[in-house]
C-alpha positions as CSV (number, residue, x, y, z in Angstrom):
1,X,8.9,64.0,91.9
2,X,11.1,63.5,94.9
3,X,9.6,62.5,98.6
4,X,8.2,64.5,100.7
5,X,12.0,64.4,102.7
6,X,13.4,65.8,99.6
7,X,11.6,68.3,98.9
8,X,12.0,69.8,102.7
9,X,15.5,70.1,102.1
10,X,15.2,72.0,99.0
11,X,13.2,75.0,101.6
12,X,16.0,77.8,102.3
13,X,17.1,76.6,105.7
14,X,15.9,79.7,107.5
15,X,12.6,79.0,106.5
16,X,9.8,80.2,104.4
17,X,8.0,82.2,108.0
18,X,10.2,84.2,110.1
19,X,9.2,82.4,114.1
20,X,10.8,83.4,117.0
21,X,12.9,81.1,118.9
22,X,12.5,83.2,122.1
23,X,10.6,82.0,124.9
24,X,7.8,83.7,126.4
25,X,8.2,86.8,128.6
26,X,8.9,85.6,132.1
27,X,5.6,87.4,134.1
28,X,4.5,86.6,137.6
29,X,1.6,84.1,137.7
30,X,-0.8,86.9,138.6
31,X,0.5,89.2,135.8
32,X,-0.1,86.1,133.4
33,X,-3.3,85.2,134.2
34,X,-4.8,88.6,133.9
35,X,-2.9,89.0,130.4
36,X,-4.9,85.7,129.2
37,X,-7.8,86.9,130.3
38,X,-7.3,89.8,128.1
39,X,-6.4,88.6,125.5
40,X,-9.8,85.9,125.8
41,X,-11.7,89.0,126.3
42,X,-10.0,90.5,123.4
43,X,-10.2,87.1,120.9
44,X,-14.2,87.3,121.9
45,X,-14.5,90.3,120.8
46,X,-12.9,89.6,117.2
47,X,-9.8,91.8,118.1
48,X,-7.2,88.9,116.4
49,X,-4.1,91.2,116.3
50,X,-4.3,92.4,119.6
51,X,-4.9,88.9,121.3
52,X,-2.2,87.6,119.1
53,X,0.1,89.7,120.6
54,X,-1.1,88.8,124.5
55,X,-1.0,85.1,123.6
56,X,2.5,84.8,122.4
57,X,3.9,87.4,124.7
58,X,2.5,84.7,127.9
59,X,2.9,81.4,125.7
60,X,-1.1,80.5,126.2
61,X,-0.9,77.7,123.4
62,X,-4.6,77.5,124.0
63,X,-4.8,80.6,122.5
64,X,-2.6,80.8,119.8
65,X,-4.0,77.1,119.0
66,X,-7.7,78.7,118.7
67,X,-5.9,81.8,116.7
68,X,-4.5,79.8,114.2
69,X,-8.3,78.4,113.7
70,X,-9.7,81.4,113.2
71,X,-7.2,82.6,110.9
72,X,-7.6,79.2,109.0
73,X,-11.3,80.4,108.6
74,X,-10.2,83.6,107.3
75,X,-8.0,82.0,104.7
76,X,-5.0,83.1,106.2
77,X,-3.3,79.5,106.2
78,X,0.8,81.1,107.1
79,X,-0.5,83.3,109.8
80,X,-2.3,79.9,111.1
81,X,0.7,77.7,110.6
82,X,3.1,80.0,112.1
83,X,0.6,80.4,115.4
84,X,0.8,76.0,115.7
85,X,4.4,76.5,115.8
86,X,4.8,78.8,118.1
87,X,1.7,76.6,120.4
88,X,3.7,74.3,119.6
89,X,0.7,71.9,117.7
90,X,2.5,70.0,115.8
91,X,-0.4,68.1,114.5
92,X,-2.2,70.8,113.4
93,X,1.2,72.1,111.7
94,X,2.0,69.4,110.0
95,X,-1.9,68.8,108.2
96,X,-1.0,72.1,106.8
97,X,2.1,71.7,105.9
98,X,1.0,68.5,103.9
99,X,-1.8,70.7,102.9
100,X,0.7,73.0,101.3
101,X,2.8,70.0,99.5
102,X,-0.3,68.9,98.4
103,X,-1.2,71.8,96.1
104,X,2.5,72.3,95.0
105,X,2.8,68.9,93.6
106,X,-1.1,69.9,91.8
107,X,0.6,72.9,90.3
108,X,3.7,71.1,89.0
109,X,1.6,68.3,87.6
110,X,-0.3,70.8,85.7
111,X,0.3,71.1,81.9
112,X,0.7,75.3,81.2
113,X,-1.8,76.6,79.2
114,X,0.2,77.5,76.3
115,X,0.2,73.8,75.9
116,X,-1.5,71.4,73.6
117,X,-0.4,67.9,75.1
């Protein structure tokens, strides 16, 4: 199979995750900080989807890095990924993403079942 350069350019060039490109909402510091704490609060209290929303609406990477996490835990590996981009944790992004290649080059290496080598 091709490297791993090749097969990135074979992905649709708008993606395979819709992500926005817009930047956080502009709030005053005080707004901000009191939105955070909200959506800590919220995150605490297992309420994902609600402090998902706080944390990309302010840009608290902390936040969405933690969120991604969690939704790692909960087998949710596009929700996580698309979360480290938005952080932006590229690290963390790009395990995944190797992750990912990792399993498609697995499932094109496999033999179908219908097969008898």
């Amino acid at each position: 199979m091709g490297s791993r350069e090749e097969l990135l350019k074979r992905l649709p060039q708008e993606g395979l995750l819709k992500v926005s490109a817009e930047k956080p909402a502009a709030l005053p510091q005080e707004q901000k900080v009191a939105l955070i704490r909200k959506g800590n609060e919220l995150f605490n209290r297992r309420q994902f989807d609600l402090a998902r929303k706080i944390f990309i609406t302010t840009g608290y990477s902390d936040g969405l890095i933690r969120l991604g996490d969690e939704y790692l835990k909960q087998s949710r590996p596009l929700d996580a990924y698309r979360l480290y981009l938005l952080a932006p944790d590229a690290k963390k992004a790009e395990a995944l993403l190797e992750r990912a290649v990792a399993v498609l080059r697995r499932w094109l290496a496999e033999k179908p079942a219908d097969q008898d080598g």
